[in-house]
N, C-alpha and C positions, 0 to 999 in steps of 0.2 A: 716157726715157733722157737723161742727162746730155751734152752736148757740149762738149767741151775745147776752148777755145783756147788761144794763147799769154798771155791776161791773164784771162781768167776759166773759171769752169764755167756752164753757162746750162741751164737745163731747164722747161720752160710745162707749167702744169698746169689742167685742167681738171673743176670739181666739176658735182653736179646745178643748184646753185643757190647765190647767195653765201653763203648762213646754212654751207653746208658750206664754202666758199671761205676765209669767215674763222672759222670752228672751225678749220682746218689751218694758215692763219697764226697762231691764237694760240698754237697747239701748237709750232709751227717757233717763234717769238717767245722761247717759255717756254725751248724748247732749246737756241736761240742764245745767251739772255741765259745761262746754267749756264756755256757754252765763253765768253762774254766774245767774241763771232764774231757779227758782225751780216752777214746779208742784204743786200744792193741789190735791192728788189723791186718792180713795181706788181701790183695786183689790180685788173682791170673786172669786175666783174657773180662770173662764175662763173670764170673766169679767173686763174690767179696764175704770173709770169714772176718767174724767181729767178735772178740771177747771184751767183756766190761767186767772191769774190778778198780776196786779204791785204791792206789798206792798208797795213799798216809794213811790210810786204815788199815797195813798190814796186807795189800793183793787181795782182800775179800770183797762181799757183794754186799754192797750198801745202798738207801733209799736214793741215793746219787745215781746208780748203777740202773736203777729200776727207771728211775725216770728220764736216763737217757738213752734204756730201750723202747720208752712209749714212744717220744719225742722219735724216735730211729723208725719204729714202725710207722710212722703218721704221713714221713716223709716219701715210704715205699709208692712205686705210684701204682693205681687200680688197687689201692686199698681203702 
């Protein structure tokens, strides 16, 4: 589940193993780069932490932000 703050959205995900970890970044990568909306991300191992915020709107959380956590969820797979 996504958590809101007043500067970003943040939500950690966890795969079986990296080879899945980074199939779902390249997929979030593929669908970022379509909206011109990049991620703030690190990945360890199985692991991927994803914060969304606007840069030209000041590092906050805008209608951009929102629908490039739906578009992220959609992509999760057994969702």
């Amino acid at each position: 589940m996504w958590q809101e703050t007043e500067r970003h959205l943040y939500r950690a995900f966890t795969f079986q193993n990296f080879r899945e970890a980074f199939a779902f970044m390249t997929n979030v990568a593929l669908a970022a780069e379509k909206m011109d909306h990049h991620p703030t991300w690190t990945n360890t191992w199985n692991k991927v932490d994803i914060w969304l915020s606007t840069h030209s709107a000041g590092n906050t959380v805008t209608k951009k932000d929102r629908e490039l956590a739906l578009i992220i969820d959609k992509i999760l797979p057994n969702t």
